[in-house]
N, C-alpha and C positions, 0 to 999 in steps of 0.2 A: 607509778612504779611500786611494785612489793618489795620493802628493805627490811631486813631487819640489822639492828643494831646491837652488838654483843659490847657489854661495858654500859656503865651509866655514873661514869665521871663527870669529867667537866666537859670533855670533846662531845661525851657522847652525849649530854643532855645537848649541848649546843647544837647538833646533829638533829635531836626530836624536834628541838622549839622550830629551826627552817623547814624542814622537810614535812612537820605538820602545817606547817603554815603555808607551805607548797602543796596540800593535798593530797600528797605520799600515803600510801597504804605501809604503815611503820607498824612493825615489832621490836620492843626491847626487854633487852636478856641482860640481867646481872644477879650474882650470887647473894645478895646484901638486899634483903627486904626491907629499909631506908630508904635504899637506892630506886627500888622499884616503884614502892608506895609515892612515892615525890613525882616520878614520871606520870604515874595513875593522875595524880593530884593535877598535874600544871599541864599537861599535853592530851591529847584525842590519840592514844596507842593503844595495841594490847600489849603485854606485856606476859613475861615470862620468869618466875623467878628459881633460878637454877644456875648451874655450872656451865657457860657457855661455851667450852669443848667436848662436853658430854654429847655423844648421839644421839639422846633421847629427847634432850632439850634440843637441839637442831631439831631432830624431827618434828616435835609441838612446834617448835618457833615455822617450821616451811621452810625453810630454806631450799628443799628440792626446788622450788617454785620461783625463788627470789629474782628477783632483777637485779639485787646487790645486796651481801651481806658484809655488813661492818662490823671490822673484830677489834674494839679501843679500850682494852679495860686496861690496867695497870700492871700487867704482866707479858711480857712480850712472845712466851713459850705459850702461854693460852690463845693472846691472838692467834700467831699463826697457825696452832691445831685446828683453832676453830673455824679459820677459814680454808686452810686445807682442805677439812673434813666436810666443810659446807659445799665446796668445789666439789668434790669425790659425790657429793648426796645429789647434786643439781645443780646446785646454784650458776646462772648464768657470770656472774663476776663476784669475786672474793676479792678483798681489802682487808690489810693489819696492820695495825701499827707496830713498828720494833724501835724502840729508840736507846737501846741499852748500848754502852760502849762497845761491846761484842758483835753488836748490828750496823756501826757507822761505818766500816772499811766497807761491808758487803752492798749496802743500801746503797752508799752516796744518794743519799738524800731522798729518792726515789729510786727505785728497782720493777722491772718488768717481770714478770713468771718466777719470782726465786723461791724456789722447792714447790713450785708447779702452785702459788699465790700469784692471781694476775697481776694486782699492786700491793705494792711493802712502803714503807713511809718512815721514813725516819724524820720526826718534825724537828730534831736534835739538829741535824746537820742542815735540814734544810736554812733554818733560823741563821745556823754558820754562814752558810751561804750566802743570806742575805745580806746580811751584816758586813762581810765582806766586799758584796757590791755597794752598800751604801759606802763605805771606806775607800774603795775608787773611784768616787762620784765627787762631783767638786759642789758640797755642799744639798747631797740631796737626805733628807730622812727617808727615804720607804724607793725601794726599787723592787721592781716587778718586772720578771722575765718572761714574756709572752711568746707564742707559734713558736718555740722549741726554742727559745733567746735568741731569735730575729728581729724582735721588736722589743726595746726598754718602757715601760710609763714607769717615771720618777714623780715626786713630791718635794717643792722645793719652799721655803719661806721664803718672803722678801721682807727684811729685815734691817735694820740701823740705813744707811742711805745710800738704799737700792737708787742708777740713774736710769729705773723706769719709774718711780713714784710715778704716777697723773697720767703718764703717759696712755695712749689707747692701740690695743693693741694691735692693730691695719696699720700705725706707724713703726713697728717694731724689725728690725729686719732680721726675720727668723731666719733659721739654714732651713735649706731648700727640702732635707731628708728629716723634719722632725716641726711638731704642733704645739701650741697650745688648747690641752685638752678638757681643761676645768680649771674654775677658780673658787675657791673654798674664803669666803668675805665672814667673818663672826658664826664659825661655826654650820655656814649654810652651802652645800655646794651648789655650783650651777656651769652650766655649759657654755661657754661666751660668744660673742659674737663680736665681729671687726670693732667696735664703736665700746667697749668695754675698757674701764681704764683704770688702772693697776692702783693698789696703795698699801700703803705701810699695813705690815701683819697679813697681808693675803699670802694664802695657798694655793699654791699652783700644781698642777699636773701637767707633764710634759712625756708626749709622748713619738714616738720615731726611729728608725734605726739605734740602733747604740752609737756610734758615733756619732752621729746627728742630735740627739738627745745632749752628748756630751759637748758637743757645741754650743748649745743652745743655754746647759747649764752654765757657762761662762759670760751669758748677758744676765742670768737672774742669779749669780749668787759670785760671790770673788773670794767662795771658801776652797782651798787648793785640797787636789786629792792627797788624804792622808797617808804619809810616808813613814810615821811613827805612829806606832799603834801600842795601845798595855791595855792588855786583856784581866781580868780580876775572873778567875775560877780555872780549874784545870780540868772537865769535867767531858763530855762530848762534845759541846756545843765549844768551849773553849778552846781545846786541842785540834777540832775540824775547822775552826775561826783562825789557828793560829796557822795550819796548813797552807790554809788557802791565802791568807794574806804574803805567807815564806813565798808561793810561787811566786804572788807578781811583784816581789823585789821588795817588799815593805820593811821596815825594822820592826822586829816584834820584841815586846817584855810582856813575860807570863806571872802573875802572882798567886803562886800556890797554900792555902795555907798547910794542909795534910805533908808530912816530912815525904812521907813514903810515897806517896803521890809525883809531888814534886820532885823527886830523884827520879822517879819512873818515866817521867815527860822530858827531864832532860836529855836523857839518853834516847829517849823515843825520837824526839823533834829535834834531830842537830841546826844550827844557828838560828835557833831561839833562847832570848834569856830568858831563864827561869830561875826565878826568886821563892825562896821559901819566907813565907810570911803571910798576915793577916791584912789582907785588903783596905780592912774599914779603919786602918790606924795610921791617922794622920802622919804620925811622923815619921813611916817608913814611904809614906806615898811623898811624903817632904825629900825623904833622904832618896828617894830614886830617880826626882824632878819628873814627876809625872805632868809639872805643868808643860813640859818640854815636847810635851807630845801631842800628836794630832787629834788623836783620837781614844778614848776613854772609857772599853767595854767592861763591865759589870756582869756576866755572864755563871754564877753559878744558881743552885737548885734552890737558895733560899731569898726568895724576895726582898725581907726587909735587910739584906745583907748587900746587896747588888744596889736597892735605892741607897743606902749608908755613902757605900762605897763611891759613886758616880756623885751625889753631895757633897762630899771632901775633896774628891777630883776635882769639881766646880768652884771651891771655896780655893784651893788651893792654885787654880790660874788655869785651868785645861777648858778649851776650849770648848769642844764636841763630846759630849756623853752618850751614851748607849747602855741598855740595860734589856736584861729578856726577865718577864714577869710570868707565874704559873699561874695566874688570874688575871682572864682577858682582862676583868672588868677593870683593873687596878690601871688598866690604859693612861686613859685622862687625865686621872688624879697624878701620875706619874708628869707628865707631860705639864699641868699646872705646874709642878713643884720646881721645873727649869729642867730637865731631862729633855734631852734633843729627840733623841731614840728610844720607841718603848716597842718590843716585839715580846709574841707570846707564843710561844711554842705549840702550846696548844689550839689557836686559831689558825696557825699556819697548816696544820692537819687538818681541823674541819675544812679551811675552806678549799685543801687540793681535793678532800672527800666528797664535796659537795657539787665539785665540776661532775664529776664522775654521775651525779642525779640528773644532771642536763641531757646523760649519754646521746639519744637519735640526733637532739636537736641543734644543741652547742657543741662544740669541743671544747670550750676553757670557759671560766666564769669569774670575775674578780670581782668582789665588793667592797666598796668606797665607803668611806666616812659612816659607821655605822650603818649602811643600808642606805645610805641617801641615792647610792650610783654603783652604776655596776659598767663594767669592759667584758663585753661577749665575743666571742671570733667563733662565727661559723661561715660554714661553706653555701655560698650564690647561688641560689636555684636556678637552673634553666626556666624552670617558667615563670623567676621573679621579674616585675614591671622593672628595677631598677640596669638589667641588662642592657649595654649597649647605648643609655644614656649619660652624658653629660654631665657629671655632677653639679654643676650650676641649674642645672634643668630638673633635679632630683629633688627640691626642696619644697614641692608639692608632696614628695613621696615619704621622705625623710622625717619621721615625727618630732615635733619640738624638742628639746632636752635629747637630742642625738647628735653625735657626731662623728661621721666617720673619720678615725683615724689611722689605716694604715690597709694596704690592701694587700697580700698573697699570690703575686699573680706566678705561680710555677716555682721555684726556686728565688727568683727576687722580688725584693722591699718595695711597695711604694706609697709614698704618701702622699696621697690626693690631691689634687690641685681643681681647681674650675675645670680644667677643659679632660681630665680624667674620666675612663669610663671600665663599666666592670662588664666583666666577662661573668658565663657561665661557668660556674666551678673554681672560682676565685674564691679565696678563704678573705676575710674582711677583719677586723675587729674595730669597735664601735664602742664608743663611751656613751652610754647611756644615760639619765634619770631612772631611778627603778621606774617608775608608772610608764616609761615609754617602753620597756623592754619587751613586750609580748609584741608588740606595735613593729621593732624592730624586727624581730623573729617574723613576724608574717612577710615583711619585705622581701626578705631575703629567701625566707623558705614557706610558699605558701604552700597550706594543707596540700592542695590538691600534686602539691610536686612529689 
């Protein structure tokens, strides 16, 4: 595909490193000769350096030609010119990021065609969003809403004295609508098989209906969905967190430090408390019993202000923490340092950007454990070998490190069993090994379909 990419942040470089490493025909456009020289430096792109709303620099970048132009620079009024403008020149599909509080009521989170942008992104709300479902989940870190949130994959720890230690998992009695989809053992992930058997510090992925998922998280983890929530920032991601948790019945407390802020969210968000005060100071987090609470987000713009904060939350008795970082890479490190929850706003953008590079082939794309695995959902070829067989019979067809977990057939859910079998035009998704995925992809959708 031909992309160009406007912005050469942190998205957008993250955007060059996959999509050059997918063989993408990439252009990147940023105002800041740093910016560009670095992309020069570390990617196979050309490169553009100019104002990426400008029509001239469109025009040099191609964009009449694009298969997709990415508009992710630090300005949300630039994105969406530029991909407007890209739209209006040619461009087959436009994408922009808005993540400014001005843009969260109209986005929620994603937005189709808004001001004639085929996709608007708000990685602000979506993050909320997430956050949110991990908050109703009984003990999951990372949820994932697949085929339009018909389907969950959760991540769950088994931790202090889980009663599946040893156990293997063909003894487990799962619910009938949800899988074990991966287990992540020291950092490795891999795709299990019945005779696989569970132990303290594993990682699991579990995937299934949402209810069935939520089933399932009640034999791996005995952490109850959090009813008590304190959120640390007032900011988008804060206030869209706090939103969504008011609907499904949660107690929420907000800690604002800015005065004016915090009077403005009180009257904005009726029955949420809102506190004025400074997060990261033990002893108003003393005086509010934050250990009282379920759950512990950390959620504003500055990094080491959000680790602070969720560190005294933990020092001080609270169970579950949560923290959103503006550098993927600070992941890990977060996550060593006892941090349950480490989400990046800015990954959550690339990677809904990067489904969008799969366009003929996939409709969704989710990547796992730094690239170890990926969850693909596309639609059954009629002229795939796997039609009409047996899924016990399919494992000649099915490459190692895959496994199908959930099938599409029309309007309802299913999760595959043995005697299971797919239709033509059946939408699938499939957890992968990255080395198997192209392997998958021919199964379902061979060239000649």
């Amino acid at each position: 595909m031909y992309i160009v990419v406007i912005g050469l942040g942190e998205v957008g470089r993250h955007l060059l490193s996959v999509l050059d490493h997918e063989g993408h025909d990439v252009v990147a456009v940023d105002a800041s000769p740093e910016a560009v020289a670095y992309a020069e430096e570390h990617y196979d792109v050309a490169s553009i350096l100019g104002y990426g709303a400008s029509q001239d620099v469109l025009d040099r970048a191609g964009v009449a030609r694009a298969d997709i132009v990415v508009a992710v620079s630090n300005h949300d009024e630039v994105n969406l010119i530029a991909a407007l403008a890209a739209k209006q020149l040619g461009a087959k599909q436009a994408v922009a990021r808005a993540q400014g509080d001005e843009w969260a009521n109209w986005t929620e989170g994603i937005r189709y065609g808004l001001l004639g942008v085929d996709v608007v992104i708000n990685p602000r709300v979506l993050v909320a969003q997430e956050l949110a479902r991990v908050a109703r989940s009984h003990g999951a870190s990372d949820v994932i809403d697949l085929s339009q949130d018909r389907v969950e994959l959760v991540q769950i720890e088994l931790a202090g004295e889980s009663r599946l230690f040893n156990k293997a998992l063909k003894s487990i009695d799962m619910p009938s609508n949800a899988l074990v989809a991966a287990i992540v053992r020291d950092g490795v992930l891999e795709v299990p098989g019945g005779d696989d058997v569970f132990q303290k510090g594993d990682r699991v992925y579990l995937i299934g209906s949402p209810d069935g998922v939520l089933a399932a998280e009640r034999l791996f983890s005995r952490t109850r969905e959090a009813r008590r929530v304190c959120i640390v920032g007032g900011g988008v991601v804060g206030k869209s967190l706090a939103r969504e948790l008011k609907r499904s019945g949660a107690k929420v407390m907000l800690i604002e430090k800015d005065r004016d802020t915090a009077e403005s969210i009180s009257i904005e968000l009726e029955g949420i408390d809102v506190v004025h005060g400074d997060g990261t100071h033990q002893g108003l987090l003393e005086e509010e019993e934050v250990d009282t609470y379920d759950l512990f987000c950390a959620v504003t713009a500055m990094d080491e202000v959000n680790l602070m904060a969720s560190l005294l939350a933990k020092r001080i008795g609270c169970h579950r923490t949560a923290v959103t970082v503006q550098r993927a890479d600070y992941v890990p490190i977060y996550k060593q340092l006892g941090i349950d929850i480490v989400l990046s706003p800015r990954t959550v953008a690339s990677d809904h950007i990067l489904r969008l590079s799969r366009g003929g082939v996939l409709h969704s794309l989710t990547v796992l454990e730094n690239g170890q695995a990926e969850v693909v959902e596309l639609t059954v070829s009629s002229h795939s070998p796997a039609v009409g067989r047996e899924l016990t019979k399919m494992r000649d067809l099915l490459p190692h490190g895959a496994l199908l977990g959930a099938i599409i057939h029309g309007e309802r859910v299913v999760i595959p069993r043995g005697s299971t079998k797919l239709a033509a035009g059946d939408r699938v998704i499939v957890m992968t090994k990255s080395h198997a995925r192209k392997a998958v992809e021919r199964l379902f959708r061979p060239r000649h379909s």
